[in-house]
N, C-alpha and C positions, 0 to 999 in steps of 0.2 A: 478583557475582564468579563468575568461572567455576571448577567443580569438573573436577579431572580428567577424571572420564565425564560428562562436560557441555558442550552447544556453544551458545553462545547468536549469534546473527545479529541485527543491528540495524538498523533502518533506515540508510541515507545520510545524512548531514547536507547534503550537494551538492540531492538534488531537493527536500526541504525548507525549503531557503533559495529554493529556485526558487519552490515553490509560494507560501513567506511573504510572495515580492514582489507576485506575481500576486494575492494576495487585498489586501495593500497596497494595490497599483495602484486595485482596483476600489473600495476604500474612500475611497481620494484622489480618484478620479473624480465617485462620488457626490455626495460633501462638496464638491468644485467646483459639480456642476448644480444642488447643491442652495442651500448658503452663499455661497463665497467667490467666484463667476465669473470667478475668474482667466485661465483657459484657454477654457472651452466658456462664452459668456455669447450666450445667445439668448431669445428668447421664445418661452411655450407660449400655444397656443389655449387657450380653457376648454372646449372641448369632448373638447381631451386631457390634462385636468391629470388624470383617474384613472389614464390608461395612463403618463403620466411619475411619477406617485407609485408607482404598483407597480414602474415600471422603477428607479426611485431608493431602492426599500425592497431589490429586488433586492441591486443593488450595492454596499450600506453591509450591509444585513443579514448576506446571503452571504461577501462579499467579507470581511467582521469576521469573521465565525465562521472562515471559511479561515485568517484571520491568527491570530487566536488561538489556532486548534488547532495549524498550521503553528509559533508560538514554543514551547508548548508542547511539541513534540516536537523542535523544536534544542536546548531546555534539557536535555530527556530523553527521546531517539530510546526505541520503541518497539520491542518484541522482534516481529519478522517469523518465526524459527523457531529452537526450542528443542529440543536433544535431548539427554534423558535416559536409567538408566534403564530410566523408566517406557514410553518411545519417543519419538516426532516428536509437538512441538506446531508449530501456524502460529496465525498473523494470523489473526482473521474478526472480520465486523461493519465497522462506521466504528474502533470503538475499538484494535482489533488484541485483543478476548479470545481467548486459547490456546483452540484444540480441538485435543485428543490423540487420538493414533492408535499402539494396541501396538504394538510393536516386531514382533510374529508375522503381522504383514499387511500387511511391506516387504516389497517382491518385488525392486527391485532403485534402488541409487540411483548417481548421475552427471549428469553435464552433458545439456543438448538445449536444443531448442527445441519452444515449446506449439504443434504441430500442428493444436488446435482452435483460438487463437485466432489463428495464420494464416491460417487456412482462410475462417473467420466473419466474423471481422473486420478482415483486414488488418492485422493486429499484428504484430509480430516481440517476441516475448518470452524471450527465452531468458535464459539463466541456470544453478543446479541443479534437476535433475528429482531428484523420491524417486517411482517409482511404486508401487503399492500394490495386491494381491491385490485381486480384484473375490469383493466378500463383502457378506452382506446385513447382515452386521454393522454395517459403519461405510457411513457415506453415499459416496452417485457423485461429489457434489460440494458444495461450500460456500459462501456466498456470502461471498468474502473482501476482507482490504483491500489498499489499492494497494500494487504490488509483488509481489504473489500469485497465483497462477491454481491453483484444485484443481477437476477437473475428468474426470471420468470414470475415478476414482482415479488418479489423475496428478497431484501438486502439483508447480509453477513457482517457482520465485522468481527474479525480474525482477531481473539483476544490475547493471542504473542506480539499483537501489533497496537494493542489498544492501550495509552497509558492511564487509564484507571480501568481496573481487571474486578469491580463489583458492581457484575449486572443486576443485583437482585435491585441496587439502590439507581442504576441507571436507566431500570425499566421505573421503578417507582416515581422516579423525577421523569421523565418524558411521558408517563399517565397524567402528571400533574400538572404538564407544561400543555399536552393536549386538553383539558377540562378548561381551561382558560378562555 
């Protein structure tokens, strides 16, 4: 529960149920090539039963772990960004583990869009921006999870992924939660 000077962000439950289809799908896929050939029913060479067993371990493997971390986090979304306080936590890892970053080395927060990974990767990510005092103290960048970009003290958060989608009021509260 949230405390007055406290802001907690959580994932979406919308991309969630997307991704939980998509590892479904590859699991039902699998388990057709492999069991029940109800859909896809052909024959493999033997000279390719190793590259259709690794492609089949692929799909059921992968495809399971996406689904079961994807229910996982419908039953109980995952905190993307926490502020206290102590200052700004985010997501990193696969798992979403909190890294904190003091409140004395926000330099300014608001809306934007992540200029490096439009640039790089053809991304459009936008969302809330917190940028962050460039200090040898805390890292240039993170290796975070989806929804996320911290990158050149600059963290993102991807508002297809954010379950409350009003920065105007998320920047206002985290102004307020800094003055504290």
């Amino acid at each position: 529960m949230n405390q007055p000077n406290e802001l907690n962000i959580k994932l979406s439950r919308i991309p969630l149920f997307l991704l939980f289809v998509t590892g479904a799908f590859f699991v039902l896929a699998g388990l057709d090539i492999t069991f029940f050939h109800r859909v896809l029913d052909f024959q493999i060479a033997a000279d390719k039963k190793l590259y259709f067993y690794l492609f089949d371990f692929f799909m059921i493997g992968c495809g399971g772990l996406i689904t079961l971390q994807m229910l996982w986090y419908l039953i109980s979304p995952a905190t993307m960004l926490k502020a206290d306080n102590e200052g700004i936590w985010f997501g990193c890892g696969l798992r979403y583990n909190l890294f904190n970053i003091p409140w004395k080395y926000v330099e300014n927060i608001g809306g934007g869009i992540d200029k490096i990974s439009l640039i790089a990767n053809q991304k459009l990510i936008a969302g809330l921006q917190i940028q962050f005092k460039k200090s040898d103290e805390i890292p240039m960048g993170k290796a975070t999870s989806i929804g996320l970009s911290y990158f050149n003290y600059c963290l993102t958060l991807n508002i297809f992924y954010m379950n409350n989608k009003n920065i105007k009021g998320i920047v206002e509260k985290l102004n307020g939660i800094r003055k504290i």
